[in-house]
C-alpha positions as CSV (number, residue, x, y, z in Angstrom):
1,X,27.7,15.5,-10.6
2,X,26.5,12.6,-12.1
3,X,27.1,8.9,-11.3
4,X,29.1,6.1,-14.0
5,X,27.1,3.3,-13.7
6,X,28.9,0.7,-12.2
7,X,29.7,-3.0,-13.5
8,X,30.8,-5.9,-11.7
9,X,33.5,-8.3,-12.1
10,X,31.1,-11.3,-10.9
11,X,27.8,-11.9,-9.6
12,X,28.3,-12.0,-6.0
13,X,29.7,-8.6,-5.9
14,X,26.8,-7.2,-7.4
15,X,24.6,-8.6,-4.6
16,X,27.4,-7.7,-2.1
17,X,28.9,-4.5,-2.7
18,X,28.7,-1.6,0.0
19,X,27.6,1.8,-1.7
20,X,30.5,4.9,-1.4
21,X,28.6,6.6,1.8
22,X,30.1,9.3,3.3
23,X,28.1,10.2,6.9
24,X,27.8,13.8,7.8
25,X,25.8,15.7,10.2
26,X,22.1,16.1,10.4
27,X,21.0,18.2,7.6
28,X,18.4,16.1,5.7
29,X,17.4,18.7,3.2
30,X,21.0,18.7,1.8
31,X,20.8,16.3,-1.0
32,X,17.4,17.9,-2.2
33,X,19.5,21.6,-2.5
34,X,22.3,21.6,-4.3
35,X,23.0,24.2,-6.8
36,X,21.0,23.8,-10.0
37,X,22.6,22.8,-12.9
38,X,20.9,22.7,-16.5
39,X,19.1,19.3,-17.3
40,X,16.7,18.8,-20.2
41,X,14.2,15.8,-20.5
42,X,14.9,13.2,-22.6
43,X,13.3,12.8,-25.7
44,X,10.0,11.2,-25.1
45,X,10.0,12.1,-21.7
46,X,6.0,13.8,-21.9
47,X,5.2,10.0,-23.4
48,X,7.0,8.2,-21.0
49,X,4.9,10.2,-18.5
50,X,2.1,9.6,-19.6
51,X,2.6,5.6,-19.5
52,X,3.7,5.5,-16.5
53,X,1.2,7.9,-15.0
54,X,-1.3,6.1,-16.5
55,X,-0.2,2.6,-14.2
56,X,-0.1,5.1,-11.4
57,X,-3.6,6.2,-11.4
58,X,-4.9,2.3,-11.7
59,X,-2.9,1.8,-8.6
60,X,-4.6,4.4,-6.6
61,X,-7.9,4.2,-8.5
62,X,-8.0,0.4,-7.7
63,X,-7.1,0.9,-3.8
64,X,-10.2,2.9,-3.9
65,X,-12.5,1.4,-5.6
66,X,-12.2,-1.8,-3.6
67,X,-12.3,-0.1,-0.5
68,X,-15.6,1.5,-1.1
69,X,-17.5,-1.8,-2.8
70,X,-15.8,-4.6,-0.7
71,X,-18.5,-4.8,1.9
72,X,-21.3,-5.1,-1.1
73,X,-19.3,-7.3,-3.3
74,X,-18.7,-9.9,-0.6
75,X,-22.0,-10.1,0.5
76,X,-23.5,-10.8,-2.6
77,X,-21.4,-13.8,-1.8
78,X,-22.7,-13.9,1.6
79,X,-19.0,-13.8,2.7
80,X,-18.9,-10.4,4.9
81,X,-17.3,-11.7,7.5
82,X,-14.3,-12.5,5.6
83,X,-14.5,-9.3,3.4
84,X,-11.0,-8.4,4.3
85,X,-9.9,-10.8,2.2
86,X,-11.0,-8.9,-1.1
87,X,-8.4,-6.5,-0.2
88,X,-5.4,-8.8,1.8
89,X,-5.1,-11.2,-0.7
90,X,-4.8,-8.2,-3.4
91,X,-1.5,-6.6,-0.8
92,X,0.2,-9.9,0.2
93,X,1.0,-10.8,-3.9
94,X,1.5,-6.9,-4.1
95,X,4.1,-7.2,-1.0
96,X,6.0,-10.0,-2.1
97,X,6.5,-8.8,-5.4
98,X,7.3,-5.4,-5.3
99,X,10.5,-5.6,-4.3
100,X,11.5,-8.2,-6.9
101,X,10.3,-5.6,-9.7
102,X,13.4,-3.9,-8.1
103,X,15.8,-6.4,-9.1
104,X,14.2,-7.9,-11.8
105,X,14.5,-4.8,-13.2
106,X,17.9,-4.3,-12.9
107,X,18.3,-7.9,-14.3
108,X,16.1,-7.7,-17.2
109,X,15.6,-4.2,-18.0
110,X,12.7,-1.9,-16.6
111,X,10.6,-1.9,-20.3
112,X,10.5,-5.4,-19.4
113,X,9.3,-4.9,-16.4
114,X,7.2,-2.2,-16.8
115,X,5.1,-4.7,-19.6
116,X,4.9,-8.0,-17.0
117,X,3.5,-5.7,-14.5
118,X,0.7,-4.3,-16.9
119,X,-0.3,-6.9,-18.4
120,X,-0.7,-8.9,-15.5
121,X,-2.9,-6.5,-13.8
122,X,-5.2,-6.6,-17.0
123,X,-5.2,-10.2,-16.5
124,X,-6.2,-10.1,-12.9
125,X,-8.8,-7.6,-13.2
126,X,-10.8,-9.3,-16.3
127,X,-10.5,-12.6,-13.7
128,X,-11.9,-10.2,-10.9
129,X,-15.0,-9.3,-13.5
130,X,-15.9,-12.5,-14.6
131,X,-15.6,-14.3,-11.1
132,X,-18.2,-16.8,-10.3
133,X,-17.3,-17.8,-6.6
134,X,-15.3,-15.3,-4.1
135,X,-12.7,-17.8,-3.9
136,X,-12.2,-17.5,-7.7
137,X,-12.4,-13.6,-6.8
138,X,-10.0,-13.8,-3.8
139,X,-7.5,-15.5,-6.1
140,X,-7.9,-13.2,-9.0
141,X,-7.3,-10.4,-6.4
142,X,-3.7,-11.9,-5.7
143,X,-3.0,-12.2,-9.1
144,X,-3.8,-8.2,-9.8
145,X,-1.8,-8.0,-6.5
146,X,1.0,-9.5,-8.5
147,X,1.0,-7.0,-11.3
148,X,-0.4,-4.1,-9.1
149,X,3.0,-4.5,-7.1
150,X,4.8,-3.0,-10.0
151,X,2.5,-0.3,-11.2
152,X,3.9,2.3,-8.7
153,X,7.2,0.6,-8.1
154,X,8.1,0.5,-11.8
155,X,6.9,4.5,-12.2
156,X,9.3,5.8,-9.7
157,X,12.1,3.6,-11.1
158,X,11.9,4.7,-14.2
159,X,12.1,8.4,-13.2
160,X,14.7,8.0,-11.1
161,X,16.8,6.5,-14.3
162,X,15.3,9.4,-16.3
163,X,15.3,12.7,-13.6
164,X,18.3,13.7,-11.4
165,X,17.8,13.3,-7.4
166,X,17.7,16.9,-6.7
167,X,15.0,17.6,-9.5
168,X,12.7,14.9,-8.4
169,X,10.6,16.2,-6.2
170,X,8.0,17.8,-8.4
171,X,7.8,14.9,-10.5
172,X,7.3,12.9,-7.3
173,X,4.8,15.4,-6.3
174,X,3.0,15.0,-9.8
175,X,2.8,11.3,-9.3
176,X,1.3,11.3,-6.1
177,X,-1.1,14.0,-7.9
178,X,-2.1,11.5,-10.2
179,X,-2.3,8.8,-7.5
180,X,-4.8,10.5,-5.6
181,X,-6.7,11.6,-8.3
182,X,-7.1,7.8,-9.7
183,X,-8.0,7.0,-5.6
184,X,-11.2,10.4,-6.0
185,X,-12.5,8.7,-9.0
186,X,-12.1,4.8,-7.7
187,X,-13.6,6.1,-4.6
188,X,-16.3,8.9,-6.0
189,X,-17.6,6.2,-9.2
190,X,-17.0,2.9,-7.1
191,X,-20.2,3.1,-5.3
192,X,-22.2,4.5,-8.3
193,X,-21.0,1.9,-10.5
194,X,-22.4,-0.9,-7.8
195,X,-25.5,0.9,-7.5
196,X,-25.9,1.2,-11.7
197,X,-24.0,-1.6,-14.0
198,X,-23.3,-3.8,-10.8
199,X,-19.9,-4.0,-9.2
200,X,-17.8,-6.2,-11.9
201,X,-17.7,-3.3,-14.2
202,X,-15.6,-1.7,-11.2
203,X,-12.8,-4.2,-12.4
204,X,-13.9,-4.7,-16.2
205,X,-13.2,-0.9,-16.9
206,X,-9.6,-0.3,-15.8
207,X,-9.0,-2.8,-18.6
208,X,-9.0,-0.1,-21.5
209,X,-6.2,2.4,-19.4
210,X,-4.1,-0.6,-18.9
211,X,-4.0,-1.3,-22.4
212,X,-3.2,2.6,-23.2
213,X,-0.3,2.8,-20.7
214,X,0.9,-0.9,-22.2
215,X,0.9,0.4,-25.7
216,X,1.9,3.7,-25.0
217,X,5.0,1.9,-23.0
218,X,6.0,-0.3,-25.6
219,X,6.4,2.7,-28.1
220,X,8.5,5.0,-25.5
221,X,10.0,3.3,-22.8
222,X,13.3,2.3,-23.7
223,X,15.1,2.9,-20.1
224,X,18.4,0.9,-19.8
225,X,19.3,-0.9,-17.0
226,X,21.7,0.8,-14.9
227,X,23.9,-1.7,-13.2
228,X,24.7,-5.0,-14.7
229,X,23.6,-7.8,-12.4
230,X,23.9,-11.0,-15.3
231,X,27.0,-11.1,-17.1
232,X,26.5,-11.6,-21.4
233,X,25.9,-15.0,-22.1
234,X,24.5,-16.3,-19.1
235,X,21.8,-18.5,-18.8
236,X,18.1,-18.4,-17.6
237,X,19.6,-20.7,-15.0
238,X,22.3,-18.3,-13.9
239,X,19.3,-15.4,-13.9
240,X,17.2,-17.3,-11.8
241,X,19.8,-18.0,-9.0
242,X,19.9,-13.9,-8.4
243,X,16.0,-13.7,-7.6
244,X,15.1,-14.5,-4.1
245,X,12.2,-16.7,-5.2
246,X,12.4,-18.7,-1.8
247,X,12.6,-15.1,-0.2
248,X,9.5,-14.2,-1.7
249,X,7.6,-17.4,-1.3
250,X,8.1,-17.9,2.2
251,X,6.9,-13.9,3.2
252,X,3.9,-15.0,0.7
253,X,2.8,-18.0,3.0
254,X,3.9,-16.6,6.2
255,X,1.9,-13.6,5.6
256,X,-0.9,-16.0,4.4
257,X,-0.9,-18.0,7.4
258,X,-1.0,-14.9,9.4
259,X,-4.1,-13.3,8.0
260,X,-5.7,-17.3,8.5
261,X,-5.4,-17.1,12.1
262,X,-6.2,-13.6,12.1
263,X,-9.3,-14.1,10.2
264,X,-10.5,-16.9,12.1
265,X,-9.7,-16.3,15.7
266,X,-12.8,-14.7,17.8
267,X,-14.6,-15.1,14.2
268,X,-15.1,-18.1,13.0
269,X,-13.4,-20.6,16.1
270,X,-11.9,-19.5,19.0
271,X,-8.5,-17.9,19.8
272,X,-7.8,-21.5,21.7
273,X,-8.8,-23.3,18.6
274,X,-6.0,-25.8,17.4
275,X,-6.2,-24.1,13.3
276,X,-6.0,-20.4,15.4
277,X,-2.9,-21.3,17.2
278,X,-0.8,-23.4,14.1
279,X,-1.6,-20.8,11.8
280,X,0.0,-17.6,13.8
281,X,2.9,-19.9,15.2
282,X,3.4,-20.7,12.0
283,X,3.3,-17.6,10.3
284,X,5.8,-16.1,12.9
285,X,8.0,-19.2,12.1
286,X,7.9,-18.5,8.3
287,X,8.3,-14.8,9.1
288,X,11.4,-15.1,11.3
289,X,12.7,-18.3,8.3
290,X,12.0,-14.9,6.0
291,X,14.5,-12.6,7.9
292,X,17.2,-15.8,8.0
293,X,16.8,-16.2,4.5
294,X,17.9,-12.7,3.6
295,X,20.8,-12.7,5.6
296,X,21.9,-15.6,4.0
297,X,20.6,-16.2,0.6
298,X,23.2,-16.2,-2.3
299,X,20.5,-14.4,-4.6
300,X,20.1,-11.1,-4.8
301,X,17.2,-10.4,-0.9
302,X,14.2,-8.7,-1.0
303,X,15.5,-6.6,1.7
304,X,19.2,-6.2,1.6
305,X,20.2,-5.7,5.1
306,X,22.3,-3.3,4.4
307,X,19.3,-1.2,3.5
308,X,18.2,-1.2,7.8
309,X,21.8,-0.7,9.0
310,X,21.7,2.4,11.1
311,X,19.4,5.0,13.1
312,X,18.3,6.7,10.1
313,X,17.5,3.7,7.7
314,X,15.6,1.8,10.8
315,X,13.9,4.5,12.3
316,X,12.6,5.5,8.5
317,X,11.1,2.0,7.7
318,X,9.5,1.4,11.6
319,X,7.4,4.8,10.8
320,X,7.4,3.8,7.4
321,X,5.2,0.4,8.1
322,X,3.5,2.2,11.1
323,X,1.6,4.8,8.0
324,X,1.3,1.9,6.1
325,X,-0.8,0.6,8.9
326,X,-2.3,3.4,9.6
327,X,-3.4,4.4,5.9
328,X,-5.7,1.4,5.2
329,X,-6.6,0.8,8.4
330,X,-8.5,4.4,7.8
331,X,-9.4,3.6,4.3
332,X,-10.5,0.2,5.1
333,X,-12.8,1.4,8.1
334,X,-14.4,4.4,6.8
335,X,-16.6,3.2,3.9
336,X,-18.2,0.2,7.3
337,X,-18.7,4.0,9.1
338,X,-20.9,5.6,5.9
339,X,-22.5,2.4,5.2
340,X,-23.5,1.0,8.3
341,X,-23.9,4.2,11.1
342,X,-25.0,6.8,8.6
343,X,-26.5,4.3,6.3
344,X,-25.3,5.4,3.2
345,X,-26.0,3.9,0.0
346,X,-22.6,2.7,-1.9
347,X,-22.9,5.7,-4.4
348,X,-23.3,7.6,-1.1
349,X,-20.8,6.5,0.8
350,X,-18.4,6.4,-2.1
351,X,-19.2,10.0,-3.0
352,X,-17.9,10.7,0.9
353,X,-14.6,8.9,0.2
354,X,-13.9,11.4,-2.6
355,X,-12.8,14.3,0.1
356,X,-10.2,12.0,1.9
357,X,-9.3,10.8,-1.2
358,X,-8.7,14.4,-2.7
359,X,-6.7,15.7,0.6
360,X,-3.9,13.0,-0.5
361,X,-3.1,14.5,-3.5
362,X,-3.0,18.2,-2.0
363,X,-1.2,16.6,0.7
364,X,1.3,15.2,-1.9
365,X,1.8,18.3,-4.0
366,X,2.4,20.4,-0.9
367,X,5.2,17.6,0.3
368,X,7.1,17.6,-3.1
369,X,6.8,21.8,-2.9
370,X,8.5,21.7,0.5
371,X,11.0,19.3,-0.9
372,X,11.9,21.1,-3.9
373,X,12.6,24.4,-2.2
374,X,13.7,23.3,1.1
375,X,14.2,20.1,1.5
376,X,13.3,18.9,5.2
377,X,12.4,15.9,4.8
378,X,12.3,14.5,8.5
379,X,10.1,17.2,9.0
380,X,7.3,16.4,6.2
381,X,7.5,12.9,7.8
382,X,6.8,13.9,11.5
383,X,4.2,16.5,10.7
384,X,2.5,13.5,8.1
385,X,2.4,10.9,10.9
386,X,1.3,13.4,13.3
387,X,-1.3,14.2,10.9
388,X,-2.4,10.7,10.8
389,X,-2.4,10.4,14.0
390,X,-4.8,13.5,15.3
391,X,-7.1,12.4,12.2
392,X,-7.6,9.4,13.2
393,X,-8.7,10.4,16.8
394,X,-11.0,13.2,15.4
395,X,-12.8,10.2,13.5
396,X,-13.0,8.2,16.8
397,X,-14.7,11.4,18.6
398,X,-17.3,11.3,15.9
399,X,-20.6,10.4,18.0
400,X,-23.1,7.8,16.7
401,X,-25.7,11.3,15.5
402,X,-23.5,14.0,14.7
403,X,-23.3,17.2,12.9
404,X,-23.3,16.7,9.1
405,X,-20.4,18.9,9.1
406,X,-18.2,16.7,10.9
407,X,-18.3,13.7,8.8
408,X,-17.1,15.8,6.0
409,X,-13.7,17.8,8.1
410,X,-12.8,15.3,10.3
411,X,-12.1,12.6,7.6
412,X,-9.2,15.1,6.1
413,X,-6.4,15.3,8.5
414,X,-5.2,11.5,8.6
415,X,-5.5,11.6,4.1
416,X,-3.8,14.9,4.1
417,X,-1.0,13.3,6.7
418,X,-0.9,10.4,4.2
419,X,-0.2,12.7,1.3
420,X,3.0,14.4,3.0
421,X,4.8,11.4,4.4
422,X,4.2,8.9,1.9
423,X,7.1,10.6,-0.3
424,X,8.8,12.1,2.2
425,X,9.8,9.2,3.7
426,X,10.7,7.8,-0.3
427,X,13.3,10.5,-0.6
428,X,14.3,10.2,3.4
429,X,15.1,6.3,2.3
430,X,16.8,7.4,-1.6
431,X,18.7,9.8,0.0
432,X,20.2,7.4,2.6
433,X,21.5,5.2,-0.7
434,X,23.5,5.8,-3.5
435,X,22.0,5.7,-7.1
436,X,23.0,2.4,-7.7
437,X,20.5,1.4,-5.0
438,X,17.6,3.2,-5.8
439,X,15.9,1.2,-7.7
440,X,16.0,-2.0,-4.5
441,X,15.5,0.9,-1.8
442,X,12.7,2.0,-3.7
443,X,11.2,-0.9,-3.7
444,X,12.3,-2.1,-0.5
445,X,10.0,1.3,0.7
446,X,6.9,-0.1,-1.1
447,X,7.6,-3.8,0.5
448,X,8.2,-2.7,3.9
449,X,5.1,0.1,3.7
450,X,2.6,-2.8,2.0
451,X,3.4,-5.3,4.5
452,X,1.8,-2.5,7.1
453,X,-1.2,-2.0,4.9
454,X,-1.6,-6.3,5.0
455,X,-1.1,-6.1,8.9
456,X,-3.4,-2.3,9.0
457,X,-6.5,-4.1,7.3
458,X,-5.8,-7.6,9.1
459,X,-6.1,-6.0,12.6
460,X,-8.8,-3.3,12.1
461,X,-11.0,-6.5,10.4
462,X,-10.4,-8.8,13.3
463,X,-11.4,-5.8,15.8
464,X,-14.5,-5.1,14.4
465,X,-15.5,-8.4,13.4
466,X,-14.7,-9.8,17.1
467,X,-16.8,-6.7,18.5
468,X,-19.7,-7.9,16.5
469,X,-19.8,-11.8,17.6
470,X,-19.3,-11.0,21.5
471,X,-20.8,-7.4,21.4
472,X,-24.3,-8.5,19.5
473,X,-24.3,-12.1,21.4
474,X,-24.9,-9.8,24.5
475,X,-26.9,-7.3,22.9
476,X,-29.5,-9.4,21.5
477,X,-30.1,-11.5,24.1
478,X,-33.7,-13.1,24.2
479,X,-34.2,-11.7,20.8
480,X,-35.7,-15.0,19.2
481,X,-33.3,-16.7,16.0
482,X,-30.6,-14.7,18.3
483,X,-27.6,-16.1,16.4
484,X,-29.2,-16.4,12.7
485,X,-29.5,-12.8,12.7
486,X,-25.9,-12.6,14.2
487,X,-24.3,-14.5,11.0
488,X,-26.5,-12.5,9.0
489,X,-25.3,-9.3,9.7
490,X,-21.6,-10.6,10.1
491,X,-22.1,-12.0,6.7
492,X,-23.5,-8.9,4.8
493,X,-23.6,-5.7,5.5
494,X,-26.6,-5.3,3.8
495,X,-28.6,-7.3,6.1
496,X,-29.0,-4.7,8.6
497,X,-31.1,-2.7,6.4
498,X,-33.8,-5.5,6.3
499,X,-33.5,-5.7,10.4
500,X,-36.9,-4.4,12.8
501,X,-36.0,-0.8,13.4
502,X,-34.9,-1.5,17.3
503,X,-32.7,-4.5,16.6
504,X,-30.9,-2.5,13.7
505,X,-30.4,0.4,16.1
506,X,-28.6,-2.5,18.6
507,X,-26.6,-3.5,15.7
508,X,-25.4,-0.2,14.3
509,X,-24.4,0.7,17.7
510,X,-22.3,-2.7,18.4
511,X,-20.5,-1.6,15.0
512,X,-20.3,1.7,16.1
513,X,-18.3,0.1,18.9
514,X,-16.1,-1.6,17.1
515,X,-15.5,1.2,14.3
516,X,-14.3,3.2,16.8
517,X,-11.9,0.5,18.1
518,X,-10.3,0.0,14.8
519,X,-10.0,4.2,14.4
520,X,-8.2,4.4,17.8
521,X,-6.1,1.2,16.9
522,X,-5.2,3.1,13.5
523,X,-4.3,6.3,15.7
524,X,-1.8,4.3,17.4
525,X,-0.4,3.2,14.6
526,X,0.3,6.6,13.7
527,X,1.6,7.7,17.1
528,X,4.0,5.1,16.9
529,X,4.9,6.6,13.6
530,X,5.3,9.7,14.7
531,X,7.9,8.7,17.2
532,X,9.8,7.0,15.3
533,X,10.3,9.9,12.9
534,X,11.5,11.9,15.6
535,X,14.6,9.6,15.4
536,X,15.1,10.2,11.3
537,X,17.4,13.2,12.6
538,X,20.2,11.3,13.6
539,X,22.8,11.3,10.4
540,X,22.1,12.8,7.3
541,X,23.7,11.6,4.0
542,X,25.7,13.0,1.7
543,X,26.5,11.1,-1.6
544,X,29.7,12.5,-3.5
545,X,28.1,11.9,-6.8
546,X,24.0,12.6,-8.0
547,X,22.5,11.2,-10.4
């Protein structure tokens, strides 16, 4: 039952190579349940664990922590208005780059990998604390993005080298775990920390786990690389003709241009404005030059097509960027709905974000329990985009007063969706390849998920931040200093709480507007998801060997 690992007589038929695939009828639970055989951990496998689990809780603890301080961080810079930022430019290095820790860690060997990634999210986040300017921030942000890209990606190719197919679900379900609980305390300390030592220690202090998990690594990750992609005694210049630098680069800028028009049309200029219009055209000209270039490329794509060939594979990754979407379009909302309707204080409103946070994690651990024992994994997918879905609406129902109660239930359904589907629809995508391809389909998961979490907080920002400029234009008509107060409260959040009590009531109600714009945009998103999961059922996959 398990796999040689493959070598190749030359380079191009590493990159080209079709994996043994044998179609078979739709039982998706099949790979997950075949009869148990004996395995043992390797030795240092609790160490390894622990390295890796310590990137993985930075990953989610960072999401979190951002998502409940962005709004106070960027208007100390009186930059509010282009808040989304803080968190875009962090997921469009984190997109690019994730799939290349695939193949670069095929290439060079996933130790190495595993230390580039580390160390350049330590780099990023002592940039992030010491900051002087949020365009110095913004950049620092894409350059955690860059080694943030690898923390989860690198974890789950590492256990898949390490742990059979059919015996990684729990250990999937113990990431995710550990995932969520790094997302309760970035989301439950996040505020607190603002309120206390100021919001720079929220970077400063993931410093000292990220040195753990790097010296921890380099005494117990010693993973080999399981296909060779560079023949002995090639040269750098024969490595760097397999990575799809000009792949990577162009989804970097196209993306990049995107969130530019996004960010400025309705907000800044108009959607007729000359910059508006060059900057989506050319981000769906870079885009579409992305796609060509990974049909063609001699290096080793991003996204091998091969990996969307078929009902299954396609219908996986359109649900699979829809909950993308979805997921930070609820995380990226939620903190504006404690802050700015219910008036919380950061600590407050991060202290609310611990519940969501806490149903991924159950959500997660219930999804790798179903998988373990019974596989059905188009079915955690639907019922986790469904989830998503409904949450999101329940949120939206929420009226501008409402029962205490409310704020605390209705914010569980979409995180507890999140939990399931996130690594169901992992193992839906690994169990479509062969092992040979899980470390690039792995990564191709987190690519094509993180470009909807770029696209989620884009769209949600340029709703609400749209709402505001035509919604308080009207609503504050023949107030006097009309539009000062305008960019004021466009450009920091806190601004409202220093408003006359009836013009902050017109203004929390024109965000209430638009908050509940982005939750029923994010409700869609998962609707859409859940559609497409309905397709997953098509072919399942059987693989003759496991690894």
């Amino acid at each position: 039952m398990h796999s040689t690992p493959r070598q190749y007589n030359s380079l191009d038929d590493a990159s080209r190579i079709e994996p043994d695939i044998e179609f078979a009828l739709p039982q998706e639970d099949q790979l997950l349940l075949l009869p148990k055989d004996i395995w043992k951990p390797p030795k240092g496998f609790i160490w390894i664990q622990i390295a890796i689990m310590s990137n993985v809780f930075l990953s989610g603890f960072d999401g979190t922590i951002t998502a409940s301080t962005y709004a106070i961080i960027s208007s100390e810079f009186n930059a509010a208005n282009t808040a989304s930022w803080l968190t875009t430019s962090y997921l469009i290095t984190s997109t690019a780059f994730q799939p290349l820790y695939g193949r670069l860690s095929d290439i060079f060997g996933r130790r190495t990998c595993f230390f580039i990634a580390t160390i350049t999210f330590i780099i990023g986040c002592l940039g992030c604390g010491v900051a002087k300017s949020i365009f110095l921030l913004n950049l620092m942000r894409a350059l955690t993005g860059i080694g943030g890209g690898g923390l989860m990606t690198m974890a789950t190719i590492v256990n898949s080298d390490l742990i059979p197919f059919r015996h990684r679900g729990m250990y999937q379900a113990l990431q995710n775990v550990m995932h969520g609980f790094g997302s309760i305390c970035g989301a439950s300390f996040g505020g607190l920390i603002v309120d206390t030592i100021g919001w720079r220690w929220c970077f400063l202090m993931q410093i000292p786990v990220g040195l753990f998990a790097l010296t921890t690594g380099h005494l117990v990750i010693h993973v080999p690389r399981k296909i060779l992609l560079i023949e002995p005694g090639q040269g750098v210049r024969a490595i760097w003709q397999r990575i799809d630098v000009s792949g990577a680069s162009v989804l970097i800028l196209g993306l990049s241009s995107q969130l530019v028009g996004l960010s400025l049309g309705g907000n800044e200029l108009p959607w007729s404005n000359i910059l508006v219009v060059l900057s989506l055209v050319a981000s769906v000209l870079l885009l579409g030059t992305f796609v060509l270039i990974e049909t063609k490329t001699s290096a080793i794509p991003l996204i091998p097509p091969r990996m969307l060939r078929g009902l299954v594979p396609i219908a996986t990754q359109v649900s699979n960027v829809c909950v993308g979407m979805a997921a930070y379009a609820f995380l990226f909302t939620l903190p504006l709905l404690f802050q700015v309707i219910l008036l919380d204080s950061a600590a407050n409103a991060g202290a609310r974000l611990a519940i969501p946070s806490l149903a991924t994690p159950i959500g997660g651990l219930i999804s790798g329990i179903v998988m373990s024992r019974w596989g059905k994994l188009a079915h955690l997918v639907r019922v986790g985009a469904l989830l998503m879905c409904i949450g999101n609406l329940l949120v939206m129902t929420l009226q501008f007063n409402d029962a205490g109660w409310k704020y605390l239930t209705y914010v569980i359904p979409a995180s507890l969706g999140q939990g399931i589907v996130y690594p169901a629809i992992l193992f839906t995508s690994l169990a479509s390849f062969d092992h040979t391809d899980h470390a690039v389909s792995a990564s191709t998961v987190y690519l094509v998920r993180s470009l909807g979490t770029v696209w989620g907080v884009a769209i949600t920002s340029m709703i609400i931040q749209n709402t505001l400029r035509s919604g308080l234009d009207e609503a504050l008509s023949g107030v006097p200093d009309k539009w000062k107060i305008i960019e004021d409260i466009r450009h920091s959040v806190s601004a409202i709480h220093n408003l006359p009590r009836d013009i902050q009531m017109t203004a929390r109600l024109v965000y209430y507007r638009g908050i509940r714009l982005s939750f029923l945009a994010s409700a869609c998103f998962g609707c859409v998801a859940t559609v497409a999961a309905l397709f997953t059922k098509g072919k399942g996959l059987h693989r003759a060997n496991d690894a």
